[in-house]
Structure formats: structure tokens, C-alpha cells
C-alpha positions in Angstrom: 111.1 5.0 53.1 114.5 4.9 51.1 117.1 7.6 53.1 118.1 10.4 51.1 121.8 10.0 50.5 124.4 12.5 52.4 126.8 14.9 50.9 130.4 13.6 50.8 132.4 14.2 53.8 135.8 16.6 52.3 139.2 16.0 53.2 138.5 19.2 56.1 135.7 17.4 57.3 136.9 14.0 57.7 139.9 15.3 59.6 137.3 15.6 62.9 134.6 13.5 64.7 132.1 11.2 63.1 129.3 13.6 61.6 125.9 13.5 62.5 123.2 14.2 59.5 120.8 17.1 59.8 118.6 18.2 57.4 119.2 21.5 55.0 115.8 22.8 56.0 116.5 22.9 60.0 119.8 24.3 59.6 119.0 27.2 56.7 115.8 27.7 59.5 117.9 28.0 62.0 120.2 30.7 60.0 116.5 32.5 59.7 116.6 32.9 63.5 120.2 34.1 63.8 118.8 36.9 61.3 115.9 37.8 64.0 119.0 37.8 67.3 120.4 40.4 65.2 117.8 42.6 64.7 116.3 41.0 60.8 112.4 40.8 60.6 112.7 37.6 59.4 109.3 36.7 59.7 107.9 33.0 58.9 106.7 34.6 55.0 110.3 35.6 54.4 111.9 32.1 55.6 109.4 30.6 53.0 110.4 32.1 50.8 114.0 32.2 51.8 113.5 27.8 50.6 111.5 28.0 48.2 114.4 30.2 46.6 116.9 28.0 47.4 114.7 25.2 45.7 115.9 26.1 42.6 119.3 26.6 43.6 122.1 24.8 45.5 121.9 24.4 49.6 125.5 23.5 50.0 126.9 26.2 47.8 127.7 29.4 50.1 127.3 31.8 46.8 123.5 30.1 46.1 122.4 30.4 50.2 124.1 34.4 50.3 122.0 35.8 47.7 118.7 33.9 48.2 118.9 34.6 51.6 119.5 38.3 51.1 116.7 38.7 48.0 114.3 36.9 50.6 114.9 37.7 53.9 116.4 41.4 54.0 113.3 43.8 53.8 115.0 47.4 54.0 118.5 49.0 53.7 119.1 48.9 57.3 119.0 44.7 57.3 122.0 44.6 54.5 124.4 45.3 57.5 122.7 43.3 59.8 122.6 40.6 57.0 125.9 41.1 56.6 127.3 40.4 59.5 125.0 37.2 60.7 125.9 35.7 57.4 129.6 36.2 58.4 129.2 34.9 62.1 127.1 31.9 60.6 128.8 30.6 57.4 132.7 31.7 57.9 133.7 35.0 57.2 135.2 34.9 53.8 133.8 37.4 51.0 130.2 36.3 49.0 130.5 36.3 45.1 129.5 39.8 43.5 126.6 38.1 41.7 124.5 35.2 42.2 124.9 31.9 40.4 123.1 30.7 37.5 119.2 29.7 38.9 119.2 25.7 37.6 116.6 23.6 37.3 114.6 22.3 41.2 116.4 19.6 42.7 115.5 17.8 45.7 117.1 19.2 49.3 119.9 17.2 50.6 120.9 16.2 54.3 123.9 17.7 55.4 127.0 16.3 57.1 127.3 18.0 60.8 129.9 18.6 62.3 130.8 20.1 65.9 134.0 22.7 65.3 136.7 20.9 67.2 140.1 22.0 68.0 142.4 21.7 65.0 140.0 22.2 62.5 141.5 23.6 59.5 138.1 25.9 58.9 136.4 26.7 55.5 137.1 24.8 52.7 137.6 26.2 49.5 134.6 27.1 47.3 133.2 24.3 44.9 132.8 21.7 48.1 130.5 22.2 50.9 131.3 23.8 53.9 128.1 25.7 54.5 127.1 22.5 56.1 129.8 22.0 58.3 130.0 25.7 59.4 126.1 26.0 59.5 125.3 22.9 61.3 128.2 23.0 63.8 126.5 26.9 64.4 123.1 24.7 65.0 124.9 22.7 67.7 126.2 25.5 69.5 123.3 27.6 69.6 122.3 24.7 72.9 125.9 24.3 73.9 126.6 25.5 77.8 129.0 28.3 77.6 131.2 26.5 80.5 131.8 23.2 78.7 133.2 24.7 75.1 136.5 24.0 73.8 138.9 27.4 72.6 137.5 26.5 68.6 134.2 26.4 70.3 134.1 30.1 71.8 136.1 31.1 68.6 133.0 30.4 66.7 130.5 31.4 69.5 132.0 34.9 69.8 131.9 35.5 66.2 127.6 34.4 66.7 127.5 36.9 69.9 129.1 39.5 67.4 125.9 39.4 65.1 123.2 40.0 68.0 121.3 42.9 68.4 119.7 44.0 71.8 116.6 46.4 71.5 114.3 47.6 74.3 110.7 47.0 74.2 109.3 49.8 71.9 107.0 52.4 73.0 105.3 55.2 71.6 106.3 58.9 72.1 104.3 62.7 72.0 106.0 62.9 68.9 104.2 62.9 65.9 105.2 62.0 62.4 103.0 61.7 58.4 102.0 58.4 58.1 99.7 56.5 56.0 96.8 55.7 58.8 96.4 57.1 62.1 94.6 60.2 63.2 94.0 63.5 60.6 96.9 65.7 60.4 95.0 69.1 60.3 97.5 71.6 59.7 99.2 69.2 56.3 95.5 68.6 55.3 94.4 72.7 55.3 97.9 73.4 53.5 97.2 69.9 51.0 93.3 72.6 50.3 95.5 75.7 50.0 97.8 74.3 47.6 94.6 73.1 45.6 92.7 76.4 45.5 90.3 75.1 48.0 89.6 71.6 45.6 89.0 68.3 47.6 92.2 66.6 48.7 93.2 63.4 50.4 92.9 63.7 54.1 96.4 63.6 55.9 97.5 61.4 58.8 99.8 60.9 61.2 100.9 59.2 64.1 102.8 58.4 67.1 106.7 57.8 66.6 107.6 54.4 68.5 111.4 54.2 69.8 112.6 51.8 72.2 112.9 51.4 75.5 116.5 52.2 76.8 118.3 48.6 78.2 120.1 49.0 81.4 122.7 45.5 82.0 123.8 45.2 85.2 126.4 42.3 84.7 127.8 40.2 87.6 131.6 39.2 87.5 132.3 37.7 90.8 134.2 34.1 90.6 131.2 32.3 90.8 130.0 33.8 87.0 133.8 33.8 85.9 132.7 30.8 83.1 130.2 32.9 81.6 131.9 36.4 81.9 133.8 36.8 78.9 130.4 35.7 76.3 128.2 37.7 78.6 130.3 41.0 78.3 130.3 40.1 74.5 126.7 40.1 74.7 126.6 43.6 76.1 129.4 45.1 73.7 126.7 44.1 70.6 123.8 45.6 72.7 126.1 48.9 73.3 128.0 49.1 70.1 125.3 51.3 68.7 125.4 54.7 70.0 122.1 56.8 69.7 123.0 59.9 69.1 124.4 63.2 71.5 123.4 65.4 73.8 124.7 67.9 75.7 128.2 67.4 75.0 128.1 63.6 75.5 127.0 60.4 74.1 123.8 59.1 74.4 123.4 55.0 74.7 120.3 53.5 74.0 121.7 50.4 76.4 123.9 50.8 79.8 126.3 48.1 81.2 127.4 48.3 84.5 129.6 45.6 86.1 129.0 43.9 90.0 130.7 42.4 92.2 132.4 44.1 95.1 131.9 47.2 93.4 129.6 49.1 91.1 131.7 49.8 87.6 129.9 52.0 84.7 131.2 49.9 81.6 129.3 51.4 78.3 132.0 53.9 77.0 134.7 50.8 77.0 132.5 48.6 75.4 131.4 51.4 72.7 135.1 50.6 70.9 133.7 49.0 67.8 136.2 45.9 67.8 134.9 43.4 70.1 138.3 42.8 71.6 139.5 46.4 71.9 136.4 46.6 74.0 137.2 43.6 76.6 140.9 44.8 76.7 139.0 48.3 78.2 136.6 46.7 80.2 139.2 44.3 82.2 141.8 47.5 82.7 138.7 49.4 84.3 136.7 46.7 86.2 138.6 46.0 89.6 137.0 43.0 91.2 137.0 40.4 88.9 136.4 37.3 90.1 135.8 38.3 93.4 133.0 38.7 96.1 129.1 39.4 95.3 127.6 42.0 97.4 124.4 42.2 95.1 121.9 44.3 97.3 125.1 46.8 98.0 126.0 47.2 94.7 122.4 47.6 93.3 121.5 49.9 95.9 124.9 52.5 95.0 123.3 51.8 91.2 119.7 53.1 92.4 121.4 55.9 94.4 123.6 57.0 91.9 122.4 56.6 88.6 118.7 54.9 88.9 117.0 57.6 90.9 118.2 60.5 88.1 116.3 58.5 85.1 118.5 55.8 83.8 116.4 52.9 85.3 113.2 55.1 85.2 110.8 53.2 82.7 113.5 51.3 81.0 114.1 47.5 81.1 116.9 46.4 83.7 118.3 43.1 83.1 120.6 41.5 85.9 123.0 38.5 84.6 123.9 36.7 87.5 123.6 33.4 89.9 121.8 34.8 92.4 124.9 34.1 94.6 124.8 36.7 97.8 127.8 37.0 100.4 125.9 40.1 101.6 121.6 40.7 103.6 119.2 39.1 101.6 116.5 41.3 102.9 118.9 44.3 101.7 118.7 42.5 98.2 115.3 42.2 98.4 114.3 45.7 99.6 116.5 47.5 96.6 114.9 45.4 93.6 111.5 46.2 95.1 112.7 50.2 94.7 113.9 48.9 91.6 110.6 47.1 90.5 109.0 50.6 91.2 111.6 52.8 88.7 111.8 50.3 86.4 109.2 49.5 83.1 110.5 45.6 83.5 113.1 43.4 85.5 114.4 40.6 83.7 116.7 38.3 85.6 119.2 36.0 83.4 120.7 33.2 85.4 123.2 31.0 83.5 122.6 28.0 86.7 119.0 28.1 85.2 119.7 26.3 82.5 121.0 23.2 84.1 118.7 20.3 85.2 117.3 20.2 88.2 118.1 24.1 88.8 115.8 25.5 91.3 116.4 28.8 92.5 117.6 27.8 96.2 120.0 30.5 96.6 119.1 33.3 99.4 120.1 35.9 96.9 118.0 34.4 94.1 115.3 33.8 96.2 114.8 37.0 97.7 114.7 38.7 94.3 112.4 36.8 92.2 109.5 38.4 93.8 110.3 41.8 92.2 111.4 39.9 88.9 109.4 40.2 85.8 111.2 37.8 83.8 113.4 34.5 84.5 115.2 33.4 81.9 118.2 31.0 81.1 122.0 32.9 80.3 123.7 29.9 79.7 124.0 29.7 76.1 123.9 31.4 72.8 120.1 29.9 72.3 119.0 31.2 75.8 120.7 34.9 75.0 118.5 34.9 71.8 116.2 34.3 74.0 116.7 36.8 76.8 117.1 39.5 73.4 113.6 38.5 72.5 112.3 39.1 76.1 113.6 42.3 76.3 112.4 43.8 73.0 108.3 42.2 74.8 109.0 39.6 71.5 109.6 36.6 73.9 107.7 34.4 76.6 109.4 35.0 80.1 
């Protein structure tokens, strides 16, 4: 079977490592799933037709992947944004035309020339040649990258990718009542529906249960042992927090908490509310005060269950801990507070960044004396396993 010929490297791409082919298909499907971190329903219809779009169009122009993938894969007003912004994160930043191209006649989908973003790259190159390949690809490669071993161009890129996530909690259905199309009879629309009608027949009325999610508490550990993965974990947290849902009382209502632990017990969600992503890690690091120091887990999750837990934060939401497991303080005084906490709490999911390493195994006393009360154990390593843990947490994802 005769290879299908590769686009031609560009002077930008030339100027770094030998590049590795990948096929247009794997790296526009892997866009697709960018769209779903984020908070797109871009389901396996969509993606298809998200191709079969491009088809007729041009992989490697950035103007011909923008508007097919936002005909295709965008299914309300609320995705433009989200679209947006993953687009942006994925493909370079730099604006989309106002209209699509020209459709032209199907052509056959070429391979694309990866490469891995190095330092010294002179980015995007101008429209006409194809950098969607080099950006997307080099995206594709990250997505598996460890957080620990990535060069400054490296976590350039990968904070502009944590930027586009979204972090829901696992939906669940209220007392509230809404009209909907199919559910149970709404009596008192359905009597006023034969009122307005003189007593004719009229079309039964319905309604149903409003759904809203689950709130998302993130208890984040920043003791020197989880220094590497601190800064792109707290990004992680400000896109899960920079949504606010609404007020009450005077104050602001979050649908997702961060805390910070480590020798103490730090409420973090009003400094990483700011919506620029490094407004909000300036705030965090002036008000967290043990950076990179000791881990007293069971302490510090006991003064969280005393303080706030026991009032209704962790009461039928879904706590996630990101941490190593590492524990300078009791064990048994670890293991006794996420058993209270396994009680309050609707789900426990536990992200350990060490998981993803071979031959991990969770030897640690810390670890060890919390899995029991953990629902979930999942890698936090890199930006594939924190698409991950966001797909856990909204009940999307295997544990």
C-alpha cells in the first residue's frame, strides 16, 4: 500500500525537531475531545459529521477546520464560547476569518507533519501554510506528556489547554419543576390550556424535574512533594471556579470550592474567581502560606470537615483531593477523617499525579490509609488524565 505523501514542512517548522506523521483524522478527533474537557456535547454524531465536513474542505487550513468544526460540533449558544476558547487553546490564538472559505470539490485527507512545541519556536505561521498541523498535533502530544518533565514552551501551551476545561459536578435532579416536552402531567397548565379553549380538548401538559449539578469541592495539596504539578493543578481549579453561580445572601455563590493543604487549611475560590488566569495565581500565592512545605493531610482535612464540611459544603457534593498521598502526620487520623468524609460526601475522588507513573502502587501510609473511603482513583499527572478526572466527576467517566 503506496504512503500517502506528507504536507511540506515550512520554514517555522523546519527550524525544530525531526517531525513525526500523524494522521488528520486522529488529530481533528482529538480536537473533538478538547471540545468535551470543556464542557462541548460533542458526541460521536457531531465528530462525524465534524469530517465528513471537512471532506469537502481543507484539513490544514485553520479558516476551513473553524467553521466546520463550529457548524458541526457546537449544538446551542452556550457552546460558541466554549468553542471559542478550546479552538483558541488548540490551534493558536489568532482571530478565525468572518466567513468560511469557498466549499471545493472532496479531496483525499492528508497526514500531517507533528511537531512537539520546543523552546524557540517562533509559533503560528502565517495563513496560506499549515500550522494547524503543527499546533494541533504538538496539542496531541501533550495531552500524554507528564506535567514534571515539560519544557517553559511546553507549559506555555499546556496552560493555554487547562484554560479551555470545564469542571461540572455530577448532575442531579431537584423538587423543582419546570414545562417540558415528556414527563409527568402538569395539571394546573393543562386546566388553564381547557380554560383558554372554552372547555375544547387540548394537548396534555408536562413537566419535569430540573437537573443541576452537583457542587465540586477541590481540596488541593501544595506541600514540596506536589510542587511540579502545583502551578497546572491550581490552573485546573481556576477553570473549574471561574464560573460563578449566582448570589445569595450578600455573597457569591460557587458551584466548585478550592481549598489549599499542606500545613495549613487555605479557602482559595474568591482568588481564583479573577477571570485572568494569572491575576488569579498571583492571588492565590500572596494568600497561601505554606507552599512547598510539610503535609499534615488528616489535620488539615479534619479542620476542613470541622469548619466548613459539617455546615453543607461537602454534604452530597463530590470532593476531590489532588495529592501524593504523602503523610508526615497519623495515618489512622487520615483514615478516620475521610471515613467522616465518605459519610458527608455524594463521592470521593482521589487524583494522584505518582499514579500515572509505571510501576506506581499506592505504598504510601497516607495513600494507603485513604483508599478505603475513596470512590475514585485516578491519574493527575497530565492534561489527558485531568480530562479524565473532569469526566469522573461529572459520573461521565470510568474511575
Amino acid at each position: 500500500m503506496t504512503p500517502q505523501p506528507a504536507v511540506p514542512a515550512t520554514p517555522a517548522v523546519s527550524a525544530v525537531a525531526a517531525a513525526r506523521l500523524v494522521d488528520a483524522t486522529a488529530v481533528l478527533v482529538d480536537f473533538a475531545r478538547t471540545l468535551r474537557a470543556g464542557g462541548v456535547d460533542a458526541g460521536p454524531d457531531r465528530v462525524q459529521a465534524f469530517l465528513s465536513a471537512l471532506d469537502q474542505l481543507e484539513p490544514t487550513q485553520r479558516s476551513d477546520v473553524y467553521w466546520a468544526g463550529r457548524l458541526t460540533l457546537c449544538g446551542s449558544r452556550d457552546d460558541l464560547e466554549r468553542y471559542e476558547r478550546a479552538f483558541a487553546a488548540y490551534f493558536g490564538d489568532r482571530p478565525a476569518p468572518s466567513t468560511p472559505r469557498t466549499v471545493a470539490a472532496p479531496r483525499p485527507r492528508p497526514v500531517f507533519a507533528a511537531v512537539a512545541a520546543q523552546p524557540g519556536d517562533s509559533g503560528p505561521v502565517a495563513d496560506g501554510t499549515p500550522p494547524v498541523a503543527a499546533l494541533a498535533s504538538s496539542a496531541e502530544v501533550l495531552r500524554h506528556r507528564d506535567v514534571d518533565g515539560l519544557t517553559d514552551a511546553e507549559r506555555t501551551q499546556l496552560r493555554k489547554l487547562l484554560a479551555a476545561l470545564a469542571l461540572d459536578g455530577e448532575p442531579r435532579r431537584t423538587s423543582r419543576q419546570h414545562p417540558a416536552r415528556r414527563g409527568g402531567v402538569d395539571p394546573r397548565r393543562t386546566v388553564r390550556e381547557l380554560l383558554r379553549r372554552g372547555g375544547e380538548p387540548a394537548r396534555l401538559r408536562h413537566r419535569a424535574r430540573v437537573s443541576k449539578p452537583r457542587r465540586v469541592v477541590l481540596l488541593l495539596d501544595v506541600s514540596g512533594s506536589m510542587a511540579p504539578y502545583a502551578d497546572a493543578l491550581l490552573r485546573f481549579a481556576h477553570a473549574a471556579t471561574r464560573r460563578a453561580r449566582g448570589s445569595r445572601s450578600g455573597g457569591t455563590q460557587y458551584r466548585t470550592e478550592v481549598f489549599t493543604i499542606g500545613t495549613r487549611l487555605t479557602r482559595v475560590t474568591r482568588e481564583l474567581a479573577h477571570r485572568q488566569p494569572d491575576t488569579a495565581m498571583a492571588a492565590v500565592s500572596a494568600a497561601v502560606p505554606d507552599w512547598s512545605g510539610g503535609t499534615r493531610l488528616g489535620e488539615m482535612l479534619r479542620a476542613f470537615l470541622d469548619r466548613w464540611g459539617q455546615r453543607g459544603m461537602a454534604r452530597g457534593a463530590v470532593v476531590v483531593l489532588l495529592s501524593d498521598g504523602w503523610e508526615r502526620g497519623d495515618p489512622a487520623l487520615l483514615a478516620a477523617q475521610m471515613r467522616r468524609l465518605h459519610r458527608l460526601a455524594h463521592r470521593v475522588v482521589w487524583a494522584n499525579p505518582r499514579k500515572g507513573r509505571p510501576g506506581y502502587a499506592p505504598l504510601a501510609a497516607g495513600m494507603a490509609a485513604a483508599l478505603p473511603s475513596v470512590d475514585a482513583f485516578v491519574e493527575g499527572h497530565s492534561l489527558g488524565a485531568l480530562e479524565h478526572l473532569a469526566a469522573v466527576v461529572r459520573g461521565a467517566g470510568d474511575a
